[in-house]
C-alpha positions, 0 to 999 in steps of 0.5 A: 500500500503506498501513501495516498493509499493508505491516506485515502484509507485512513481518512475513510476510516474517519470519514462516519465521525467527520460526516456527523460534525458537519452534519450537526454544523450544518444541519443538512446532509447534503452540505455535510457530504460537501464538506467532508469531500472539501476536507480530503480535497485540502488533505490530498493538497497537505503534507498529511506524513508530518502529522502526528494526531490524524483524527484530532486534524482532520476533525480540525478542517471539517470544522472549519469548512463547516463554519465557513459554509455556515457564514457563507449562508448569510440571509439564505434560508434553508431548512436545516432538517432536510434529508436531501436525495444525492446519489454521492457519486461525486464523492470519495467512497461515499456510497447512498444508503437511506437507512444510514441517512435516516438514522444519522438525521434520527439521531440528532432530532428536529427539535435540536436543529431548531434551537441550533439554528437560533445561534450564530455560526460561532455560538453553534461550532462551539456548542457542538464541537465541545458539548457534542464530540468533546473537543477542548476549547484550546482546540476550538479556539485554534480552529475559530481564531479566539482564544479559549476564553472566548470559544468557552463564552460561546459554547456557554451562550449557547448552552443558555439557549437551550436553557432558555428554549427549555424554560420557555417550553415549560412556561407553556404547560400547565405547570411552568418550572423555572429553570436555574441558571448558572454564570458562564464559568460555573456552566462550562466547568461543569461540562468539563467536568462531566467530559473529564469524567466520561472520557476516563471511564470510557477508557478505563484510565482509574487515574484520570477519573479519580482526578477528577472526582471529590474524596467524599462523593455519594453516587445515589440511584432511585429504584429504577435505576436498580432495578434496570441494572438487575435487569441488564446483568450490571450491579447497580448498588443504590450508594456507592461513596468515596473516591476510589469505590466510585472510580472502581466501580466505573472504570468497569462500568459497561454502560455506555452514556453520551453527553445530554442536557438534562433539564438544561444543565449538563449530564448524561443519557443511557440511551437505548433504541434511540430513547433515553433509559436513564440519566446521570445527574451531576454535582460539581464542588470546588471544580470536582465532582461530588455527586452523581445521582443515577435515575432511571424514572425520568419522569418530569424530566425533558432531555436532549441527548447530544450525542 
């Protein structure tokens, strides 16, 4: 295999992930199938060989084509949901099937594309880079030219949107709830945290997550997260306290939760067949985690999943 065939490999082995961040950019899977053949068109013409993170890259110029597709719409409008008929065939690899298309669009919901589409191109590469595929701010502000500090403020702004958007939802029933509202700082902290969390216990890294988490923690679930536990073959205990039983006991957890807002405020879903089962509930102190509650009744909760 020679170099631009082991290029054209590795990039088809990123392309799924590549395709979703533009998708959740731009909100039309035309222009996401766009920017992803715009992104190997600018790979064949780098020096790929020098360099050393190829995902972290080329999620890098994906998202930057998207953002600048995204600005380039300017009083445009377009519907941000469609599902578009395109054959692909001008594209590297790419080959249609409607069944992977209507999941993909599925996966990330109307009722999100809406409230994405209320923010500016900056607010929404942020929000979706950060809170959907947790890329650092450090990273972000790299991509958008800002600084960290900036690319955290955008993320944060949107985050409120959505805070606000769910608020107003609630305002519309029968018993309106008012939501909390957190600064910009104790807001992304707290995403950081939970991103800090989920990376460790995905891989397994007993170190990362016990760096993360408060000597006194208390992991607390309701009835129904137990008995979904028996239910599934995991042991789920009702309390779990301390650092380091915590971090045992997720750093073999095996369900797999994705990143979520939970009445507006950062968290995690277990979701299954598309639809949320539970969720994790968080409590950060002194820039630490010091509660996690697991519930599986969810009723009275309204959730987006985000990933």
């Amino acid at each position: 295999m020679n170099d631009n065939d082991w290029l054209a490999a590795r990039f088809e082995s990123d392309r799924p992930r590549l395709r979703a961040v533009a998708y959740r950019v731009l909100g039309s899977l035309t222009e996401a199938d766009d920017a992803v053949q715009e992104t190997w068109l600018r790979v064949t013409r780098s020096d790929a060989a020098a360099v050393e993170n190829m995902s972290g890259w080329l999620t890098t110029i994906v998202a930057r084509v998207s953002l600048n597709m995204l600005q380039s719409r300017k009083s445009r409008r377009e519907d941000l949901v469609d599902v578009p008929e395109d054959d692909g065939s001008h594209r590297l690899g790419t080959v249609a099937d409607p069944e992977q298309e209507a999941l993909l669009a599925e996966s990330v919901g109307a009722a999100m594309f809406l409230i994405l589409d209320t923010l500016t191109p900056a607010e929404r590469l942020a929000f979706v880079l950060h809170d959907m595929f947790a890329v650092p701010f450090e990273e972000i502000a790299a991509i958008m030219d800002r600084t960290p500090a900036a690319a955290r403020q955008l993320a944060s702004r949107a985050r409120r949107r959505f805070q606000q958007q769910d608020g107003g939802a609630q305002a519309a029933g029968a018993a309106p709830q008012s939501l909390p509202v957190q600064d910009e700082s104790a807001d992304a902290a707290q995403a950081d945290s939970i991103h800090a969390f989920l990376t460790a216990s995905r891989e397994g890294d007993f170190e990362a997550l016990l760096a993360v988490l408060a000597p006194d923690i208390v992991v607390r679930a309701d009835r129904a997260a137990v008995r979904m536990g028996v239910a599934t073959g995991m042991d789920v205990p009702d309390e779990i306290r301390g650092a380091d039983a915590v971090t045992r006991a997720f750093t073999r957890f095996t369900l797999a939760p994705v990143p979520a807002l939970v009445d507006g405020r950062a968290g995690l879903a277990y979701v299954q067949d598309g639809v949320p089962r539970g969720v994790f509930l968080f409590r950060i102190t002194d820039g630490l985690i010091s509660a996690i509650d697991l519930r599986a009744d969810l009723t009275g909760l309204d959730i987006i999943v985000l990933d």
